[in-house]
C-alpha positions as CSV (number, residue, x, y, z in Angstrom):
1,X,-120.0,14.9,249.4
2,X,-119.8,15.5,245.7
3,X,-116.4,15.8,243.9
4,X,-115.4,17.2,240.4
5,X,-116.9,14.5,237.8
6,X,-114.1,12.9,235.7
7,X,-111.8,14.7,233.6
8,X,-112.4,14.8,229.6
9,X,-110.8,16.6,226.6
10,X,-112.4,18.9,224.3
11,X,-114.8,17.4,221.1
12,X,-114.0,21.0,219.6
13,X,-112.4,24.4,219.9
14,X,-111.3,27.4,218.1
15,X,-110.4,31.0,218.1
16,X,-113.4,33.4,217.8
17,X,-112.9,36.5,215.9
18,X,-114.9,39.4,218.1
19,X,-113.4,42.5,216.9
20,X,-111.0,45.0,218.4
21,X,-108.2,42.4,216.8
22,X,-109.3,40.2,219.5
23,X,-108.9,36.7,219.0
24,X,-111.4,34.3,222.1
25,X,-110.4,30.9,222.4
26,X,-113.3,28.9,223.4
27,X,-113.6,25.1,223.7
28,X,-117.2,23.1,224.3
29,X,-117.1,19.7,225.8
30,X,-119.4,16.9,227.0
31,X,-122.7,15.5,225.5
32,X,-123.6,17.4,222.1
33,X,-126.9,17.2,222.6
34,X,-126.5,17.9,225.8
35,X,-128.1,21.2,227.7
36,X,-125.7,23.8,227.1
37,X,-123.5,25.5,230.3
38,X,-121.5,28.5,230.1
39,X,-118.3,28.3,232.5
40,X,-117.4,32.3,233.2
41,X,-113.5,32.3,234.6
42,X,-112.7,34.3,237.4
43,X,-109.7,37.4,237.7
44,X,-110.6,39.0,235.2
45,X,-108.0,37.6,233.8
46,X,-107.7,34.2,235.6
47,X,-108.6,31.8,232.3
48,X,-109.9,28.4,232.3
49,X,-108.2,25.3,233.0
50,X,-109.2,21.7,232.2
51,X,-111.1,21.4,236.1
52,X,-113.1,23.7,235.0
53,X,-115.1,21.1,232.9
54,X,-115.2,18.7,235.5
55,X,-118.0,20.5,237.0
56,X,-120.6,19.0,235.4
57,X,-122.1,16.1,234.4
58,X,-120.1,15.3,230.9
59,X,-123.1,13.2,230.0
60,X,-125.8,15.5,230.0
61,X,-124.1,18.7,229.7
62,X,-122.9,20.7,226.6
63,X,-119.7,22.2,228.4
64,X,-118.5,25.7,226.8
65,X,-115.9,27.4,228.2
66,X,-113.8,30.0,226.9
67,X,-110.5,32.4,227.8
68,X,-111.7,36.1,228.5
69,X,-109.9,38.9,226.4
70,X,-106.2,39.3,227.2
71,X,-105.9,36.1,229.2
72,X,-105.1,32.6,229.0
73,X,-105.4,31.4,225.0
74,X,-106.6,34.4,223.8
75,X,-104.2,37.2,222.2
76,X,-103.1,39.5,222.0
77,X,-102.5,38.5,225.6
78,X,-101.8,41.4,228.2
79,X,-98.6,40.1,229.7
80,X,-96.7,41.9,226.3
81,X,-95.3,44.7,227.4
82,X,-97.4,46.9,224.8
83,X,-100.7,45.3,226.2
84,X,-103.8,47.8,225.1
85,X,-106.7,47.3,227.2
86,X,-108.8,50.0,226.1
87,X,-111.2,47.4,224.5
88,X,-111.5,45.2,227.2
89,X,-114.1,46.2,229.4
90,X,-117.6,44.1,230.9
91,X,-119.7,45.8,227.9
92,X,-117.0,44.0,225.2
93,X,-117.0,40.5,227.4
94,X,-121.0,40.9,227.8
95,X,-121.0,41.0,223.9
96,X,-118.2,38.2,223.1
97,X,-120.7,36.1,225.2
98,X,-123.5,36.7,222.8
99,X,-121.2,36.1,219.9
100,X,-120.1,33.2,221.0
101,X,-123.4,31.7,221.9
102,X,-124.6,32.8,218.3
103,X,-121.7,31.1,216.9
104,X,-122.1,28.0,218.4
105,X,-125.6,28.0,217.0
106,X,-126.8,28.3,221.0
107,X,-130.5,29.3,221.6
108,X,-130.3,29.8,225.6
109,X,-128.0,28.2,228.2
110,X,-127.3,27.8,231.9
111,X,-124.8,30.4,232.7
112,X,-122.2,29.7,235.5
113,X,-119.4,31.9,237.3
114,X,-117.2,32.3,239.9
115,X,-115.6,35.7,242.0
116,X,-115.7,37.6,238.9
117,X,-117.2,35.7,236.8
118,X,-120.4,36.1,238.8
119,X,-120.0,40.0,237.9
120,X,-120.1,38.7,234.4
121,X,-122.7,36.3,234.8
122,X,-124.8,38.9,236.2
123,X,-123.8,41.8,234.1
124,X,-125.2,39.0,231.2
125,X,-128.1,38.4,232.5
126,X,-129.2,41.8,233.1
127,X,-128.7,42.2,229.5
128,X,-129.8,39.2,227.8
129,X,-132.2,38.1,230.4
130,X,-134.0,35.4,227.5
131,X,-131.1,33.6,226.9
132,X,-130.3,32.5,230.4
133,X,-131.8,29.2,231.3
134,X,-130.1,29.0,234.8
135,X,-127.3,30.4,237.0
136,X,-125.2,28.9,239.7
137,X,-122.9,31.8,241.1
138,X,-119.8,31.4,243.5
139,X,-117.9,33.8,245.5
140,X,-120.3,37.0,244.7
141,X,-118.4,39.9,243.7
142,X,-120.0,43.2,242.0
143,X,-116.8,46.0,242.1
144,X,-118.9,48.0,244.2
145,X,-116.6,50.1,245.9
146,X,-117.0,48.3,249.5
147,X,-115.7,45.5,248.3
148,X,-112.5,47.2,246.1
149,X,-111.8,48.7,249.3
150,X,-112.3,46.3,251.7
151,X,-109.4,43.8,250.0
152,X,-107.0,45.9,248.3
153,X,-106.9,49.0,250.6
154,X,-106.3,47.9,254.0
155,X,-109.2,46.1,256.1
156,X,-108.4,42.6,254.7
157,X,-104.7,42.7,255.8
158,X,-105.9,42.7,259.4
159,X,-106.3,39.2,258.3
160,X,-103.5,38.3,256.6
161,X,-100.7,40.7,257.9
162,X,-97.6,39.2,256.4
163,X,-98.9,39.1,252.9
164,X,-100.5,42.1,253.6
165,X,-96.7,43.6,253.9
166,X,-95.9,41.6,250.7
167,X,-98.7,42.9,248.5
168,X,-97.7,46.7,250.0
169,X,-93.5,46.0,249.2
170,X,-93.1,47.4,245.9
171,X,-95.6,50.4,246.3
172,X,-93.9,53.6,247.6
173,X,-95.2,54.3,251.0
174,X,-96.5,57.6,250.0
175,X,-98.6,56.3,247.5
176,X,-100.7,53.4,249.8
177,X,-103.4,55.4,250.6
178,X,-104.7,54.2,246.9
179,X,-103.1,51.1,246.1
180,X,-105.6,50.5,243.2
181,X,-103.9,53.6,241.5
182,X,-100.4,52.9,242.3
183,X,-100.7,49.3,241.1
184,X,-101.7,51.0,237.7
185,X,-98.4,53.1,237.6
186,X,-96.6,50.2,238.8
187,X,-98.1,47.2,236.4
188,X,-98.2,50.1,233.1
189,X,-94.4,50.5,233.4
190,X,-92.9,49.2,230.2
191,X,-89.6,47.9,232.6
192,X,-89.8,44.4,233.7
193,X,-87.9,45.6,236.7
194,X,-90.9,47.6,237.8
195,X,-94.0,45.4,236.6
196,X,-93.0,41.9,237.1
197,X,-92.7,42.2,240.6
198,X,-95.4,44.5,240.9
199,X,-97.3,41.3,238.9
200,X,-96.1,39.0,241.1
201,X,-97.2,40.6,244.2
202,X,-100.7,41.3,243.5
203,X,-101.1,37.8,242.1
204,X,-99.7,36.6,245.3
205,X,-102.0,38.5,247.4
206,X,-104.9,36.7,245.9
207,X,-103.6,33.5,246.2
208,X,-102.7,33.6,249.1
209,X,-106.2,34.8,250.8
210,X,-108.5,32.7,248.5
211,X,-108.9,30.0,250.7
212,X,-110.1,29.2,254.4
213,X,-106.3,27.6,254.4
214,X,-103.3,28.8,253.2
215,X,-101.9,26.8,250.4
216,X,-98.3,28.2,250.6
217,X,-97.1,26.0,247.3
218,X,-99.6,27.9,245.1
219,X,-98.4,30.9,246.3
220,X,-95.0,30.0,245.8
221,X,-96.1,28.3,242.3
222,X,-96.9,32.3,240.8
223,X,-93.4,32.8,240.5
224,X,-92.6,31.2,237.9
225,X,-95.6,31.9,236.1
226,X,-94.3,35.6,236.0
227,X,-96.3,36.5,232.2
228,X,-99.6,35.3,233.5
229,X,-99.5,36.8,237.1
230,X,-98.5,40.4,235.1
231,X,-101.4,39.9,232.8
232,X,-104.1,38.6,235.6
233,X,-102.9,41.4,237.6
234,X,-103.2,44.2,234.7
235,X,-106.3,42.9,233.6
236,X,-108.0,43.1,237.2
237,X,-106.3,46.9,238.3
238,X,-107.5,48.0,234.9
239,X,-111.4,46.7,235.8
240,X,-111.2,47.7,239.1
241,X,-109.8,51.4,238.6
242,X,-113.0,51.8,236.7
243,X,-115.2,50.1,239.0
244,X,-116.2,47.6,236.1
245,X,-117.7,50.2,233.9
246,X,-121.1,50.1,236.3
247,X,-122.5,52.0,238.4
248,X,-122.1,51.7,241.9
249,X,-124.7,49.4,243.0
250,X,-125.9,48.8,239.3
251,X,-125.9,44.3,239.9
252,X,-126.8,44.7,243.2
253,X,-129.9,47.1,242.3
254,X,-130.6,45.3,239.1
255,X,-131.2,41.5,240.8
256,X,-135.0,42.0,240.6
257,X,-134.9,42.0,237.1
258,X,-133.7,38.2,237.4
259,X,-136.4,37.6,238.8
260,X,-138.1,34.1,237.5
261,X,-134.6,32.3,236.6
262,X,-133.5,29.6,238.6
263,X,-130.4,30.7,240.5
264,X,-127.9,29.3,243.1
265,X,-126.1,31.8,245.1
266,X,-123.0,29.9,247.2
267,X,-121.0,31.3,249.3
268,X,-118.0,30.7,251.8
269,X,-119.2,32.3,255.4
270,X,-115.2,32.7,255.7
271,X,-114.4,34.5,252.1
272,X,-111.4,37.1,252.7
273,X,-111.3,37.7,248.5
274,X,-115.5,38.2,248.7
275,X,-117.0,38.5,251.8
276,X,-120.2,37.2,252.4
277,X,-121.9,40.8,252.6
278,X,-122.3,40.7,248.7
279,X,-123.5,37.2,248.7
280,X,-126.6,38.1,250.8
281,X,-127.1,41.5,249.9
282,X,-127.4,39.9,246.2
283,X,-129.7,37.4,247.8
284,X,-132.2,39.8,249.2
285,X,-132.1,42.2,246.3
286,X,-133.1,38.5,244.0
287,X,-136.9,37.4,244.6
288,X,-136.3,33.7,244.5
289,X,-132.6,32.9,244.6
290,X,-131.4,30.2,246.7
291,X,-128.4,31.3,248.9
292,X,-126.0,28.4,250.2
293,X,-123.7,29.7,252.9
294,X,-121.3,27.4,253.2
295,X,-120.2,27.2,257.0
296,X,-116.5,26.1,256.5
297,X,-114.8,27.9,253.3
298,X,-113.0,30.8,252.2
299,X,-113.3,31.5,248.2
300,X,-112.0,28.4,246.6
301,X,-113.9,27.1,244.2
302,X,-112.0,23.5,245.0
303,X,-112.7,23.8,248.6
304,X,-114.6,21.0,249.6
305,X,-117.9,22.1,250.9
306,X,-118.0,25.1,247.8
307,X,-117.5,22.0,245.6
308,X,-120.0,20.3,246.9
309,X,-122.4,22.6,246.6
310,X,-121.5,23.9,243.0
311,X,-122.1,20.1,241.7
312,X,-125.0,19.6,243.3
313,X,-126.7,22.5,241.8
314,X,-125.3,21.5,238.3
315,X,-126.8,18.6,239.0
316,X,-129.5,19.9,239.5
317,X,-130.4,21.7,237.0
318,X,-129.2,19.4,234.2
319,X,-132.6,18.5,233.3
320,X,-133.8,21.2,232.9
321,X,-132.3,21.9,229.1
């Protein structure tokens, strides 16, 4: 059973000007001469964290990772209360990835993401197909509306009742036939009475369902992280009120195209956040992916079996530049 590879500190990082008075942090790791991985953070809005790197091999990997618009190191960060988020959309995050890849002086590179970051990864790909060496993908999510449906609207909750209850607490009763929408009211209230506890409990939600087993101290944990919870869940209403700016269908119906790439699909058989649906939908859309269902997990990407599986495919494509 493979486990996260030591931990290490950053050889370099910076702030990347990509327009819109939008400021990317973004940090690269590991061997410099190393083939060069792209880490794509979940939410949006999740950021990276220093586990991130441990992914892969530090000693034949070039590890870049970097903080998505609005989140984590980047600013203007969308916890402020006067948070814009008109310019941060999947076209504007598609197009930081290419100028940050042209800024680090990076031909093509292995592309990895999790939850949403394999929407990213894929909305990438399908758009800069030659510079995509690989792609390992976790917990498959593409916005279609299914999937927006199934977890914030209802079905998911038959699941998870009592944080079900929670997540529906501070939206008026006659407004939970669309909770999507009445998150947006809630979470673009400029009162902190209104959208930190609306913040808190949509961050909760998540965290609470992510994994095959509750971890009850992580859920606990968002509450005092009340600036990031409002600005993961900001950033993920405003993405998924507008379906991601895709079509519906449009990653799903585009796979083909990646036809060619080496790709690892993994996915827990028991993901609540994700279900497995999208996972092998993607699969059979993808001439030549390699699914991995794994038999035991939820959406974690720290849950032992997922981990496994990520590493090994790291692994395993290491060599191939």
């Amino acid at each position: 059973m493979r486990t996260l590879y030591p931990e290490i500190e950053p050889d370099r990082s910076g702030m990347l000007d990509v327009g819109d008075d939008q400021q990317v942090y973004w940090e690269v790791s590991g061997n410099p001469a190393g083939a060069p991985v792209v880490f794509l953070h979940g939410g949006p809005g999740a950021g990276t964290t220093a586990r991130h790197r441990r992914l892969f091999d530090p000693a034949r990997y070039r590890i870049v990772l970097f903080d998505q618009r609005g989140c984590g190191r980047s600013t203007p960060h969308a916890g402020a209360p006067d948070a814009d988020l008109s310019t941060n959309t999947t076209w504007h995050l598609v197009a930081d990835m290419e100028r940050l890849r042209e800024h680090l002086g990076i031909d093509r590179w292995h592309v990895f993401g999790g939850s949403w970051g394999s929407t990213l990864a894929l909305a990438y790909a399908q758009t800069h197909r030659d510079q995509v060496r690989t792609l390992v993908l976790r917990g498959i999510f593409t916005l279609r509306r299914k999937e927006l449906d199934w977890f914030y609207e209802g079905p998911a909750g038959f699941l998870f009742p009592e944080r079900r209850e929670a997540f529906l607490a501070p939206v008026p009763v006659a407004e939970r036939d669309d909770c999507i929408a009445a998150y947006h009211r809630l979470l673009s209230d400029p009162d902190p009475a209104v959208h930190v506890p609306a913040g808190l409990a949509w961050s909760m939600w998540e965290t609470a369902t992510i994994r095959l087993l509750e971890r009850a101290d992580l859920v606990a944990a968002e509450a005092d992280r009340p600036l990031e919870a409002v600005a993961f869940a900001r950033i993920e209403n405003h993405y998924f009120r507008h379906g991601g700016w895709l079509t519906e269908g449009q990653l799903v119906d585009g796979a083909a195209a990646l036809s060619g790439i080496p790709a690892v699909i993994i996915q827990g058989r028991y993901d609540v956040c994700t279900p497995a649906v999208t996972a092998w939908e993607l699969h059979r859309a993808w001439p030549g992916s390699e699914l991995v269902m794994v038999p035991d997990a939820g959406h974690a990407f720290d849950e032992p079996g997922i981990l496994d599986a990520l590493v090994t495919a790291t692994d395993r494509f290491a060599d191939l530049g």
